[in-house]
LUMZA-152609 format. One line per 5 residues: number of its first residue (from 0); for each residue x, y, z of C-alpha. Coordinates in Angstrom, 2 decimals. Each point is the difference from the previous one (the first is absolute). Layout:
N
NUM) X,Y,Z; ... .
end
This chain:
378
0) -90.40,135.28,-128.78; -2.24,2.54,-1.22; 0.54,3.57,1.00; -2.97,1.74,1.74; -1.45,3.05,-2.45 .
5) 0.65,3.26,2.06; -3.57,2.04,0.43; 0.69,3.26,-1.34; -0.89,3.28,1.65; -0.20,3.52,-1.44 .
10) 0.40,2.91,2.77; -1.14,3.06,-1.11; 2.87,2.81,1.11; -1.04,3.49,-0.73; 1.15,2.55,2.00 .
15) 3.58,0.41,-1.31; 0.87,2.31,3.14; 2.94,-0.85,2.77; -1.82,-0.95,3.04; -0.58,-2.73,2.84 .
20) -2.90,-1.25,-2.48; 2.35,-0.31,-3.13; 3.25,-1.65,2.17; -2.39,-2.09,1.32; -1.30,-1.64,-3.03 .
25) 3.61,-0.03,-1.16; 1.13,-2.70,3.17; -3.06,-1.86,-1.09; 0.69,-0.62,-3.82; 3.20,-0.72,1.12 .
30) -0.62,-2.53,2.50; -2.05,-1.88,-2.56; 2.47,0.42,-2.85; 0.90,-3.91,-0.04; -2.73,-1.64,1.94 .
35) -1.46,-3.24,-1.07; -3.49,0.64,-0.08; -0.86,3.43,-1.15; 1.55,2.13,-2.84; -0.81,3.58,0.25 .
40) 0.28,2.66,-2.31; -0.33,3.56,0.35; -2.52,2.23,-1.85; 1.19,4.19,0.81; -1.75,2.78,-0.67 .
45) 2.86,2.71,-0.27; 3.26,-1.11,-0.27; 1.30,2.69,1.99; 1.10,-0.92,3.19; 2.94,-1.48,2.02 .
50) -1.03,-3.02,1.02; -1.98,-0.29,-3.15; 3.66,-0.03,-1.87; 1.05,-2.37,2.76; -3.53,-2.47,-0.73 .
55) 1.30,-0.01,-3.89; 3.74,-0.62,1.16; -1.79,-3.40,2.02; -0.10,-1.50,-4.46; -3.82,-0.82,0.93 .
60) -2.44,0.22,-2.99; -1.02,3.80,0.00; -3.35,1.24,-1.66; 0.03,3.70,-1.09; -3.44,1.03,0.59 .
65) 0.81,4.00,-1.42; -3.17,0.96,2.70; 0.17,2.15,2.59; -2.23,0.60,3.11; -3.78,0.70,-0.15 .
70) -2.80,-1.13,-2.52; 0.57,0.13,-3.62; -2.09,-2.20,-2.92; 3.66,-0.14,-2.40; 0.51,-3.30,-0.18 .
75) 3.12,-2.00,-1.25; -1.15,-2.95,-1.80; 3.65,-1.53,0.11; 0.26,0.51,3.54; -3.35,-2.24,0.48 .
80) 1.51,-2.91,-1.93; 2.82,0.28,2.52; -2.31,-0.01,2.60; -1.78,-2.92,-0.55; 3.51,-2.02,0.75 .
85) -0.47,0.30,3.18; -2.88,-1.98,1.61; 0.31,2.48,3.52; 0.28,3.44,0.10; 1.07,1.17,3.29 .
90) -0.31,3.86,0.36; 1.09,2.35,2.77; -2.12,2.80,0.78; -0.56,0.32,-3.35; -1.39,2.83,-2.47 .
95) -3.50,-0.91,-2.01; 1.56,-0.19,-2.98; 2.81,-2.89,0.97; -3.64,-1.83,0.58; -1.73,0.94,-2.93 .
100) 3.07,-1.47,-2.20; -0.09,-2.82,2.01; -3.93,-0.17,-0.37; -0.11,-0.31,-3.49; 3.00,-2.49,-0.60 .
105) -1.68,-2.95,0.99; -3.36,-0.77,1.94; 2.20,-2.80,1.83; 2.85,1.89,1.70; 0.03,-0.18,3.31 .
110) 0.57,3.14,1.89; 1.00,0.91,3.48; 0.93,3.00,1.82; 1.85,1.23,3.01; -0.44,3.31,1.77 .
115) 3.39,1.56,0.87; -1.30,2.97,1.45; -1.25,1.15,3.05; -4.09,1.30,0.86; -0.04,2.89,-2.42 .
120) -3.52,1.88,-0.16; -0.86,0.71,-3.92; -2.59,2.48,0.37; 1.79,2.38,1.11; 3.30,-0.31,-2.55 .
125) -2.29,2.00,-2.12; -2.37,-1.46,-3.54; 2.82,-1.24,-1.72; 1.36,-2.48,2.76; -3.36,-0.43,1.08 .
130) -1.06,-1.27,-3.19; 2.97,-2.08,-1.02; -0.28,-1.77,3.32; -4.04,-0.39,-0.43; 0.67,-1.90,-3.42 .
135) 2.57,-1.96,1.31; -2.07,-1.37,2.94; -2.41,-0.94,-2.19; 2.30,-2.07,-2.17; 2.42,-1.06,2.82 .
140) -3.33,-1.29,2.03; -1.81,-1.78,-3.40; 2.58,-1.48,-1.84; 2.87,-1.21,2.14; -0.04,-3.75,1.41 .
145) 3.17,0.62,3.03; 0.57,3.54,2.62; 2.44,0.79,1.86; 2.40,2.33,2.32; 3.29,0.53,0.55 .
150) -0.87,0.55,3.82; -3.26,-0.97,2.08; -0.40,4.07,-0.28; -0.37,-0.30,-3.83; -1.90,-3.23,0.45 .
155) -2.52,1.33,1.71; -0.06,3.50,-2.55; -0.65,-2.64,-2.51; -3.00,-1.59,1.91; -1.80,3.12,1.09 .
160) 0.98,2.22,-3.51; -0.73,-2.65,-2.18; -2.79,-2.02,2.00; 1.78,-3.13,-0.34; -2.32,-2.13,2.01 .
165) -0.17,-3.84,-0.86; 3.75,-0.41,-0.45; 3.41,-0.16,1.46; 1.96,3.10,-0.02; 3.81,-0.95,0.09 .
170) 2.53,1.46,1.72; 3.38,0.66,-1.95; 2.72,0.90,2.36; 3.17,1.79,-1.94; 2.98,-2.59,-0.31 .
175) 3.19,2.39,0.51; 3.43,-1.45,-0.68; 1.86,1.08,2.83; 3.24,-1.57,-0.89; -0.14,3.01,-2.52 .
180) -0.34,2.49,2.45; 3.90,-0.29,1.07; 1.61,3.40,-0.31; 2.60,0.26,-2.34; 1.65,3.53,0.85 .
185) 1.92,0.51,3.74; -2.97,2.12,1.93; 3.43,2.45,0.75; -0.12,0.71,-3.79; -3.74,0.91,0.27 .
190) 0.62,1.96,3.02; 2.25,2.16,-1.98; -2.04,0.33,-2.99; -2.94,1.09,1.42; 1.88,2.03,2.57 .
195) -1.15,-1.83,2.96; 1.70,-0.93,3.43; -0.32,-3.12,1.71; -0.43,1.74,3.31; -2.86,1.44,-1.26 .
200) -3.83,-1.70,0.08; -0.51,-0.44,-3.54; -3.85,-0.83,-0.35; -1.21,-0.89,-3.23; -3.09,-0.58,-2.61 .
205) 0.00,-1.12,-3.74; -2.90,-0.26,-1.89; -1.80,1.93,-2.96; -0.35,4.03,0.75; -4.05,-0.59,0.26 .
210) -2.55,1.46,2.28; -1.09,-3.73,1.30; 3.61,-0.19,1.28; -0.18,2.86,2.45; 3.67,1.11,0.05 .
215) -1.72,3.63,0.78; -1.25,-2.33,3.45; 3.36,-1.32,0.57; 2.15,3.35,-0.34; -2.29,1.79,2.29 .
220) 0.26,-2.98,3.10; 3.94,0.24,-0.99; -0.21,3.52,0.87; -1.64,-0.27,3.19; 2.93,-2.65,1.38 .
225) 2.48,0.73,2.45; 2.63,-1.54,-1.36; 3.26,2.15,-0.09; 1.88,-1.12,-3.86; -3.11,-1.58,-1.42 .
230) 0.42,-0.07,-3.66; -3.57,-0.75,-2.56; 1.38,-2.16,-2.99; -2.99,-0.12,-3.00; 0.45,-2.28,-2.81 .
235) -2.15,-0.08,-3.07; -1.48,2.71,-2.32; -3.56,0.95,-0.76; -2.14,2.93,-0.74; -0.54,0.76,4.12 .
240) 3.71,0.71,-0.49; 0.00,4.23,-0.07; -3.40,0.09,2.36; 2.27,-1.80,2.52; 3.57,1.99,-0.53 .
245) -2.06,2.98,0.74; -1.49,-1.63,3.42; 3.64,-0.89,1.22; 1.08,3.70,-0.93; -3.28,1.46,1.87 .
250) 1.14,-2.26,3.12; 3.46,1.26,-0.28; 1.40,-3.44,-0.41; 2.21,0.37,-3.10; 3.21,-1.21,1.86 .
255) -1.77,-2.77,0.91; -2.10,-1.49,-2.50; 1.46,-1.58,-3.76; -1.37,-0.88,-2.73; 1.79,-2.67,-1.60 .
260) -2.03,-1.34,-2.95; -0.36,-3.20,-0.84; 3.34,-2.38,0.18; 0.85,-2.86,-1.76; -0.06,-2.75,2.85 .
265) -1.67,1.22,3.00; 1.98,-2.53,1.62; 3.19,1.73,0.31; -1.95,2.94,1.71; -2.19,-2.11,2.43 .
270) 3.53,-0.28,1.75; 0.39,3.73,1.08; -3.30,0.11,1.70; -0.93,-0.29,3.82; -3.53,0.65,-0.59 .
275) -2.36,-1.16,-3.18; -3.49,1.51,-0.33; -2.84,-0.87,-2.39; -3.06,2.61,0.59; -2.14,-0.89,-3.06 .
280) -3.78,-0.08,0.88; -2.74,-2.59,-0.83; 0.16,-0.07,-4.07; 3.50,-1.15,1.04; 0.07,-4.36,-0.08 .
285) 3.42,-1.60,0.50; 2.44,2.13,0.16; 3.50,-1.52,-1.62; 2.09,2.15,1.60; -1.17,-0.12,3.40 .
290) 1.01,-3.86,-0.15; 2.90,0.82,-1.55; 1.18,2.06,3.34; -0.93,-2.18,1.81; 2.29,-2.77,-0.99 .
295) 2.26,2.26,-0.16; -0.16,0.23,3.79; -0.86,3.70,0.00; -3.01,0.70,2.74; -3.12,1.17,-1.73 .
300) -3.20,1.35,0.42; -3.22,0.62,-1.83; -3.21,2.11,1.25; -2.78,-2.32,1.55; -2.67,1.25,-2.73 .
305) 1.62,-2.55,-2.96; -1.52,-2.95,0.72; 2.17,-1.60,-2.70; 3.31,1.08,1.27; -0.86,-1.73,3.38 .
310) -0.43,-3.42,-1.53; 3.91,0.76,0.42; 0.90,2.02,3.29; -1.10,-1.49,3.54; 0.19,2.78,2.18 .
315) 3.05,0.18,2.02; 0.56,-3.76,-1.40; 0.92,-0.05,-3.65; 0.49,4.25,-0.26; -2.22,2.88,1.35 .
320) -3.22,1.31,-0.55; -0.60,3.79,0.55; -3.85,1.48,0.71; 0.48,3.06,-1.74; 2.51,2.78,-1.24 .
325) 0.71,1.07,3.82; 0.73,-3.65,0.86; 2.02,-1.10,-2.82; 2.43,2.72,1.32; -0.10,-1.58,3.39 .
330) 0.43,-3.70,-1.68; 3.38,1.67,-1.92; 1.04,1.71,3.65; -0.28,-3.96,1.14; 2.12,-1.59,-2.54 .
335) 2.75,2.61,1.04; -0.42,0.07,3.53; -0.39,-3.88,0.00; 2.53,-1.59,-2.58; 0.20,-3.49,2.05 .
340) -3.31,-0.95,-0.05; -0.61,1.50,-3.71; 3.13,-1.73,-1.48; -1.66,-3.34,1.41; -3.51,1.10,-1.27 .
345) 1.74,0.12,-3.37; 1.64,-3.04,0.36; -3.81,-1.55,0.68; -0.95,1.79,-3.20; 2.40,-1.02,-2.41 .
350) -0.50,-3.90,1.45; -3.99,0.58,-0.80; 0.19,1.26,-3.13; 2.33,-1.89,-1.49; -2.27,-3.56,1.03 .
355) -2.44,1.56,-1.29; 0.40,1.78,-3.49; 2.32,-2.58,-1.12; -0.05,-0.50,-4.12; -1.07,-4.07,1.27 .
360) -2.93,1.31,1.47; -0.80,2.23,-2.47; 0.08,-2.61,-2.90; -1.95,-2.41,2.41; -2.93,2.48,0.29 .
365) -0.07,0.85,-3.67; -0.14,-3.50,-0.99; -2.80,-0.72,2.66; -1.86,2.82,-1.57; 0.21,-0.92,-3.64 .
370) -0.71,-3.46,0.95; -2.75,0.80,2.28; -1.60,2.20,-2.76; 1.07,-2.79,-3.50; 0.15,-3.28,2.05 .
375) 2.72,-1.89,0.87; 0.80,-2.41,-3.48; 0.07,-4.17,1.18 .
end
Protein backbone atom coordinates (compact mmCIF):
# COMPACT_ATOMS: atom_id res chain seq x y z
CA UNK A 1 0.00 0.00 0.00
CA UNK A 2 1.05 3.30 -0.98
CA UNK A 3 1.27 6.00 1.62
CA UNK A 4 -0.82 9.18 0.94
CA UNK A 5 1.75 12.41 0.31
CA UNK A 6 0.96 14.83 3.27
CA UNK A 7 -0.05 18.54 1.73
CA UNK A 8 2.26 20.80 3.30
CA UNK A 9 1.35 24.08 4.92
CA UNK A 10 3.53 27.05 5.90
CA UNK A 11 1.92 29.35 8.81
CA UNK A 12 3.37 32.48 8.97
CA UNK A 13 4.05 33.25 13.01
CA UNK A 14 5.30 36.69 13.63
CA UNK A 15 4.54 38.25 16.60
CA UNK A 16 7.00 36.53 18.99
CA UNK A 17 5.05 38.09 22.10
CA UNK A 18 3.28 35.87 25.09
CA UNK A 19 -0.33 36.23 24.50
CA UNK A 20 -3.82 34.41 23.91
CA UNK A 21 -2.85 34.89 20.04
CA UNK A 22 0.67 33.19 20.38
CA UNK A 23 -0.68 30.10 22.94
CA UNK A 24 -3.21 29.76 20.65
CA UNK A 25 -1.32 28.99 17.58
CA UNK A 26 0.90 26.90 19.83
CA UNK A 27 -2.33 24.17 20.69
CA UNK A 28 -2.83 24.29 16.99
CA UNK A 29 0.69 23.23 15.61
CA UNK A 30 0.53 20.90 18.16
CA UNK A 31 -2.61 19.25 17.49
CA UNK A 32 -1.47 18.73 13.93
CA UNK A 33 2.03 17.58 14.82
CA UNK A 34 1.32 13.84 13.57
CA UNK A 35 -1.76 14.08 11.49
CA UNK A 36 -2.13 12.17 8.34
CA UNK A 37 -3.03 14.64 5.95
CA UNK A 38 -1.34 17.91 6.51
CA UNK A 39 2.31 18.69 7.55
CA UNK A 40 2.76 22.12 8.79
CA UNK A 41 5.66 24.06 9.35
CA UNK A 42 6.19 27.22 11.00
CA UNK A 43 7.64 30.39 9.40
CA UNK A 44 8.40 33.23 12.71
CA UNK A 45 9.18 36.49 12.47
CA UNK A 46 11.08 37.12 15.87
CA UNK A 47 12.10 34.38 17.69
CA UNK A 48 11.43 35.96 20.85
CA UNK A 49 8.65 34.72 22.57
CA UNK A 50 7.38 31.94 24.93
CA UNK A 51 5.32 30.06 23.09
CA UNK A 52 7.45 30.79 20.11
CA UNK A 53 10.33 28.64 22.10
CA UNK A 54 7.54 26.20 22.90
CA UNK A 55 6.39 26.10 18.68
CA UNK A 56 10.34 25.19 18.04
CA UNK A 57 10.34 22.64 21.07
CA UNK A 58 7.02 20.91 18.88
CA UNK A 59 10.63 19.54 16.19
CA UNK A 60 8.33 21.03 13.27
CA UNK A 61 10.30 22.45 10.26
CA UNK A 62 10.99 26.16 11.36
CA UNK A 63 11.73 29.00 8.71
CA UNK A 64 13.71 31.99 10.11
CA UNK A 65 12.34 34.80 8.23
CA UNK A 66 14.95 37.60 10.22
CA UNK A 67 11.72 40.27 9.41
CA UNK A 68 10.00 42.08 11.68
CA UNK A 69 6.62 43.95 11.58
CA UNK A 70 5.70 46.64 8.98
CA UNK A 71 6.78 47.15 5.23
CA UNK A 72 10.28 46.78 4.21
CA UNK A 73 11.66 46.00 0.31
CA UNK A 74 14.99 43.74 2.04
CA UNK A 75 14.45 40.71 0.72
CA UNK A 76 16.07 37.26 1.59
CA UNK A 77 16.53 35.39 -1.49
CA UNK A 78 17.22 32.09 0.58
CA UNK A 79 14.22 32.51 2.52
CA UNK A 80 12.10 32.54 -0.95
CA UNK A 81 13.57 29.21 -2.03
CA UNK A 82 12.28 27.97 1.31
CA UNK A 83 9.17 29.37 0.64
CA UNK A 84 8.31 27.92 -2.39
CA UNK A 85 8.23 24.31 -0.40
CA UNK A 86 5.27 24.97 0.72
CA UNK A 87 2.35 25.00 -1.77
CA UNK A 88 -0.09 27.03 1.16
CA UNK A 89 0.83 29.73 3.11
CA UNK A 90 -1.49 30.24 5.88
CA UNK A 91 -0.89 33.63 7.70
CA UNK A 92 -2.43 35.09 10.84
CA UNK A 93 -3.08 38.63 10.93
CA UNK A 94 -0.14 39.06 9.25
CA UNK A 95 2.41 42.08 8.55
CA UNK A 96 2.85 43.19 4.60
CA UNK A 97 6.01 42.04 4.45
CA UNK A 98 5.27 38.11 5.58
CA UNK A 99 3.08 38.65 2.14
CA UNK A 100 5.42 40.27 0.05
CA UNK A 101 8.03 37.24 0.75
CA UNK A 102 5.42 35.04 0.14
CA UNK A 103 4.43 37.08 -3.11
CA UNK A 104 7.48 36.74 -4.79
CA UNK A 105 8.34 32.97 -3.99
CA UNK A 106 6.10 31.51 -6.31
CA UNK A 107 3.05 32.83 -8.44
CA UNK A 108 1.36 29.36 -7.37
CA UNK A 109 1.24 29.41 -3.56
CA UNK A 110 -1.80 29.39 -2.24
CA UNK A 111 -2.49 31.75 0.53
CA UNK A 112 -5.08 32.09 3.20
CA UNK A 113 -5.63 34.14 6.15
CA UNK A 114 -7.43 34.25 9.43
CA UNK A 115 -8.29 37.32 11.47
CA UNK A 116 -7.56 36.75 15.18
CA UNK A 117 -8.51 40.00 16.27
CA UNK A 118 -11.37 41.79 17.15
CA UNK A 119 -13.14 45.18 15.03
CA UNK A 120 -10.19 47.49 15.41
CA UNK A 121 -10.69 51.02 13.59
CA UNK A 122 -7.22 51.91 11.64
CA UNK A 123 -7.74 55.43 11.04
CA UNK A 124 -7.53 56.45 14.04
CA UNK A 125 -4.22 54.24 15.33
CA UNK A 126 -2.52 57.09 13.68
CA UNK A 127 -0.47 57.05 9.68
CA UNK A 128 1.68 54.37 10.50
CA UNK A 129 -1.05 51.68 11.47
CA UNK A 130 -3.23 53.24 9.15
CA UNK A 131 -1.02 52.64 6.37
CA UNK A 132 0.32 49.22 7.20
CA UNK A 133 -3.25 48.05 7.50
CA UNK A 134 -4.29 49.96 4.05
CA UNK A 135 -1.47 47.87 2.19
CA UNK A 136 -2.34 44.86 3.73
CA UNK A 137 -6.06 45.02 2.71
CA UNK A 138 -5.10 45.49 -0.52
CA UNK A 139 -2.93 42.40 -0.69
CA UNK A 140 -4.98 40.29 1.82
CA UNK A 141 -8.25 41.17 -0.50
CA UNK A 142 -6.23 40.55 -4.19
CA UNK A 143 -4.12 37.80 -3.72
CA UNK A 144 -5.45 35.30 -1.22
CA UNK A 145 -7.74 32.27 -2.52
CA UNK A 146 -9.29 31.14 1.48
CA UNK A 147 -10.53 33.87 4.76
CA UNK A 148 -11.22 33.24 7.78
CA UNK A 149 -11.92 33.93 11.74
CA UNK A 150 -11.21 32.55 14.74
CA UNK A 151 -14.81 33.66 15.95
CA UNK A 152 -18.02 34.77 13.85
CA UNK A 153 -16.81 38.35 15.43
CA UNK A 154 -13.53 38.15 13.39
CA UNK A 155 -15.42 36.55 10.54
CA UNK A 156 -17.44 39.13 9.99
CA UNK A 157 -14.22 41.95 10.60
CA UNK A 158 -12.85 40.03 7.76
CA UNK A 159 -15.99 40.47 5.48
CA UNK A 160 -16.73 44.10 6.10
CA UNK A 161 -12.64 45.24 6.47
CA UNK A 162 -11.60 43.36 3.70
CA UNK A 163 -14.86 43.33 1.41
CA UNK A 164 -14.81 39.73 1.09
CA UNK A 165 -17.95 39.35 -0.89
CA UNK A 166 -18.26 36.22 -3.27
CA UNK A 167 -16.74 33.77 -0.79
CA UNK A 168 -16.99 31.80 2.34
CA UNK A 169 -15.51 33.27 5.35
CA UNK A 170 -14.60 30.36 7.82
CA UNK A 171 -14.95 30.23 11.20
CA UNK A 172 -11.91 28.80 13.28
CA UNK A 173 -12.91 28.14 16.79
CA UNK A 174 -9.65 27.77 19.28
CA UNK A 175 -9.08 23.94 20.15
CA UNK A 176 -7.87 24.17 23.97
CA UNK A 177 -6.53 21.01 25.59
CA UNK A 178 -8.20 21.00 28.73
CA UNK A 179 -6.75 17.85 30.05
CA UNK A 180 -3.71 20.31 30.37
CA UNK A 181 -5.38 22.67 32.36
CA UNK A 182 -5.16 20.30 35.65
CA UNK A 183 -3.45 22.20 38.42
CA UNK A 184 -0.41 20.87 39.55
CA UNK A 185 0.30 22.91 42.90
CA UNK A 186 -2.33 22.42 46.19
CA UNK A 187 -4.49 25.92 45.77
CA UNK A 188 -3.39 26.06 49.91
CA UNK A 189 0.20 26.56 48.58
CA UNK A 190 -1.03 29.41 46.29
CA UNK A 191 -3.04 30.82 49.00
CA UNK A 192 0.07 31.26 50.94
CA UNK A 193 2.20 32.55 48.30
CA UNK A 194 0.25 35.16 47.18
CA UNK A 195 -0.94 35.90 50.69
CA UNK A 196 -4.48 35.15 50.15
CA UNK A 197 -7.29 33.58 52.44
CA UNK A 198 -9.78 31.25 51.36
CA UNK A 199 -12.46 33.07 53.28
CA UNK A 200 -11.85 35.80 51.28
CA UNK A 201 -13.64 36.54 47.55
CA UNK A 202 -10.70 36.31 45.46
CA UNK A 203 -11.86 37.76 41.97
CA UNK A 204 -9.57 37.55 39.26
CA UNK A 205 -8.36 38.68 35.52
CA UNK A 206 -5.26 37.59 33.40
CA UNK A 207 -4.56 38.92 30.28
CA UNK A 208 -1.95 41.39 28.61
CA UNK A 209 -1.67 44.96 30.64
CA UNK A 210 -3.38 46.74 27.37
CA UNK A 211 -5.89 49.48 27.09
CA UNK A 212 -8.42 47.05 24.97
CA UNK A 213 -8.46 44.93 28.17
CA UNK A 214 -9.97 47.51 30.46
CA UNK A 215 -8.52 46.38 33.84
CA UNK A 216 -8.83 50.38 34.64
CA UNK A 217 -12.98 49.29 33.98
CA UNK A 218 -12.77 46.35 36.13
CA UNK A 219 -10.86 47.92 39.28
CA UNK A 220 -13.21 50.77 39.37
CA UNK A 221 -16.73 48.29 39.40
CA UNK A 222 -14.48 46.25 42.11
CA UNK A 223 -14.41 49.32 44.05
CA UNK A 224 -17.90 50.15 44.00
CA UNK A 225 -18.90 46.38 45.51
CA UNK A 226 -20.12 45.70 48.79
CA UNK A 227 -18.44 42.90 49.46
CA UNK A 228 -16.73 42.86 52.98
CA UNK A 229 -12.92 40.71 52.24
CA UNK A 230 -13.06 41.08 48.50
CA UNK A 231 -9.62 40.63 47.25
CA UNK A 232 -8.66 41.89 43.09
CA UNK A 233 -6.07 39.21 41.82
CA UNK A 234 -4.36 40.64 38.23
CA UNK A 235 -2.27 38.39 36.27
CA UNK A 236 -0.21 39.39 33.30
CA UNK A 237 2.13 42.36 32.54
CA UNK A 238 1.92 45.10 29.96
CA UNK A 239 2.67 48.69 29.47
CA UNK A 240 -1.04 49.80 31.16
CA UNK A 241 0.80 48.29 34.13
CA UNK A 242 2.00 51.80 36.18
CA UNK A 243 -1.22 53.87 34.63
CA UNK A 244 -3.25 51.22 36.53
CA UNK A 245 -1.08 50.86 40.00
CA UNK A 246 -1.62 54.51 40.21
CA UNK A 247 -5.65 54.13 39.71
CA UNK A 248 -5.81 51.42 42.55
CA UNK A 249 -3.63 53.84 44.81
CA UNK A 250 -6.01 56.96 43.81
CA UNK A 251 -9.06 54.59 44.87
CA UNK A 252 -7.34 53.68 48.02
CA UNK A 253 -7.43 50.03 47.22
CA UNK A 254 -3.81 48.97 47.79
CA UNK A 255 -4.77 46.26 50.42
CA UNK A 256 -6.91 44.99 48.09
CA UNK A 257 -5.73 44.82 44.70
CA UNK A 258 -2.26 42.54 43.47
CA UNK A 259 -0.46 42.45 40.85
CA UNK A 260 0.86 39.17 40.22
CA UNK A 261 2.52 39.07 36.79
CA UNK A 262 2.31 36.58 34.58
CA UNK A 263 2.60 32.76 36.03
CA UNK A 264 3.72 29.84 34.53
CA UNK A 265 0.37 27.71 34.33
CA UNK A 266 -2.57 29.78 34.91
CA UNK A 267 -4.06 26.65 35.86
CA UNK A 268 -2.85 26.32 39.27
CA UNK A 269 -4.25 29.92 39.95
CA UNK A 270 -7.73 29.49 38.25
CA UNK A 271 -8.24 27.37 41.54
CA UNK A 272 -8.10 30.29 44.13
CA UNK A 273 -10.69 32.30 42.38
CA UNK A 274 -14.54 32.74 43.12
CA UNK A 275 -14.98 35.22 40.50
CA UNK A 276 -13.16 35.44 36.80
CA UNK A 277 -13.60 38.62 34.74
CA UNK A 278 -12.59 39.39 31.15
CA UNK A 279 -13.43 43.29 30.35
CA UNK A 280 -11.58 43.61 26.99
CA UNK A 281 -13.64 45.69 24.44
CA UNK A 282 -14.47 45.04 20.72
CA UNK A 283 -10.74 44.72 19.11
CA UNK A 284 -10.86 41.85 21.64
CA UNK A 285 -11.92 38.20 19.52
CA UNK A 286 -11.68 34.99 21.55
CA UNK A 287 -10.47 35.39 24.53
CA UNK A 288 -8.26 32.12 25.77
CA UNK A 289 -8.46 32.80 29.09
CA UNK A 290 -11.96 33.50 29.56
CA UNK A 291 -12.52 29.73 28.37
CA UNK A 292 -9.95 28.72 30.34
CA UNK A 293 -12.05 29.92 33.65
CA UNK A 294 -14.58 28.70 32.63
CA UNK A 295 -13.67 25.09 32.60
CA UNK A 296 -12.18 25.69 35.37
CA UNK A 297 -15.62 26.13 36.95
CA UNK A 298 -14.91 29.68 38.12
CA UNK A 299 -18.18 32.05 37.31
CA UNK A 300 -17.32 34.70 34.78
CA UNK A 301 -18.38 37.61 33.18
CA UNK A 302 -17.61 39.85 30.26
CA UNK A 303 -19.23 43.45 29.37
CA UNK A 304 -22.15 43.14 26.76
CA UNK A 305 -20.22 45.55 24.19
CA UNK A 306 -17.68 42.41 22.93
CA UNK A 307 -19.61 40.84 20.63
CA UNK A 308 -16.89 38.19 20.36
CA UNK A 309 -16.67 37.29 23.95
CA UNK A 310 -20.48 36.48 23.86
CA UNK A 311 -20.14 33.82 21.21
CA UNK A 312 -19.05 32.28 24.74
CA UNK A 313 -21.20 33.59 27.80
CA UNK A 314 -25.17 33.14 27.70
CA UNK A 315 -26.34 35.42 30.13
CA UNK A 316 -27.13 33.95 33.40
CA UNK A 317 -26.68 30.47 31.39
CA UNK A 318 -23.09 29.76 30.53
CA UNK A 319 -21.56 32.99 32.89
CA UNK A 320 -22.74 36.68 33.18
CA UNK A 321 -22.94 39.54 31.14
CA UNK A 322 -22.62 43.03 32.78
CA UNK A 323 -24.13 46.43 30.87
CA UNK A 324 -21.58 48.63 32.01
CA UNK A 325 -18.89 49.48 34.78
CA UNK A 326 -21.85 50.13 37.44
CA UNK A 327 -23.36 46.74 36.57
CA UNK A 328 -20.43 44.58 36.38
CA UNK A 329 -20.11 45.54 40.13
CA UNK A 330 -23.64 44.43 40.69
CA UNK A 331 -22.97 41.05 38.49
CA UNK A 332 -19.68 40.47 41.09
CA UNK A 333 -22.19 41.45 44.25
CA UNK A 334 -24.37 38.38 42.57
CA UNK A 335 -21.81 35.77 42.34
CA UNK A 336 -21.16 36.44 46.16
CA UNK A 337 -24.48 36.88 47.35
CA UNK A 338 -25.63 33.88 45.15
CA UNK A 339 -22.90 31.05 45.22
CA UNK A 340 -25.62 28.13 44.51
CA UNK A 341 -26.91 29.19 41.49
CA UNK A 342 -23.34 30.61 40.21
CA UNK A 343 -21.44 27.37 41.12
CA UNK A 344 -24.15 25.59 38.80
CA UNK A 345 -23.85 28.40 36.14
CA UNK A 346 -20.19 27.39 36.12
CA UNK A 347 -20.79 23.97 36.02
CA UNK A 348 -23.06 24.85 32.64
CA UNK A 349 -20.00 26.73 31.45
CA UNK A 350 -17.30 24.43 31.77
CA UNK A 351 -19.82 21.54 30.07
CA UNK A 352 -20.23 24.21 26.98
CA UNK A 353 -17.00 25.02 26.44
CA UNK A 354 -15.39 22.09 26.66
CA UNK A 355 -18.02 20.45 23.61
CA UNK A 356 -17.22 23.05 21.98
CA UNK A 357 -13.45 24.15 21.69
CA UNK A 358 -12.37 20.67 21.72
CA UNK A 359 -8.78 20.11 19.72
CA UNK A 360 -11.37 17.39 17.42
CA UNK A 361 -13.31 20.17 16.45
CA UNK A 362 -10.73 22.36 15.90
CA UNK A 363 -8.77 20.03 13.46
CA UNK A 364 -12.24 19.22 11.81
CA UNK A 365 -12.79 22.92 10.91
CA UNK A 366 -9.26 23.51 9.74
CA UNK A 367 -9.34 20.65 7.49
CA UNK A 368 -12.85 21.73 6.12
CA UNK A 369 -11.29 25.04 5.42
CA UNK A 370 -8.16 24.00 3.61
CA UNK A 371 -10.17 21.57 1.76
CA UNK A 372 -12.92 23.86 1.01
CA UNK A 373 -10.36 26.46 -0.28
CA UNK A 374 -7.58 23.40 -2.30
CA UNK A 375 -10.26 20.69 -2.95
CA UNK A 376 -10.66 17.65 -1.44
CA UNK A 377 -7.89 15.06 -3.47
CA UNK A 378 -10.06 11.61 -4.98
Amino acid sequence: MTSIKKIKILHFFSRGEIGGQEKALYQLFKAFSDDKEFEFGVAIGRQKGFYSKKIIDLKIPIVELNVTSGFSLKINKEILYKLRDYPIHHFHDPSPNLILLSLLSSSDIIRVFTRRGGFYNYRKKGLKIWLKYFINKILIRNFFHGYSGNTKFAADFVKQFYKIQNKKIHILYNGIFFNQLKPSIPKQKIFRKLDLSESEFNIGTACHLLKLKRVDLIIRSFSRCNIKGKKLVIFGKGNEKQRLKKLVKDLKLKNQVLFVGEVPSMADYYQILDCFILASGKEESFGNSLVEAMYSKIPSIIIKDNEALKEHISDYQTGFIAEDELDLATKIEYIFNNPGISKIIARNASSYVVKKYSVSNMIKAYKNFYFDTIGKPE
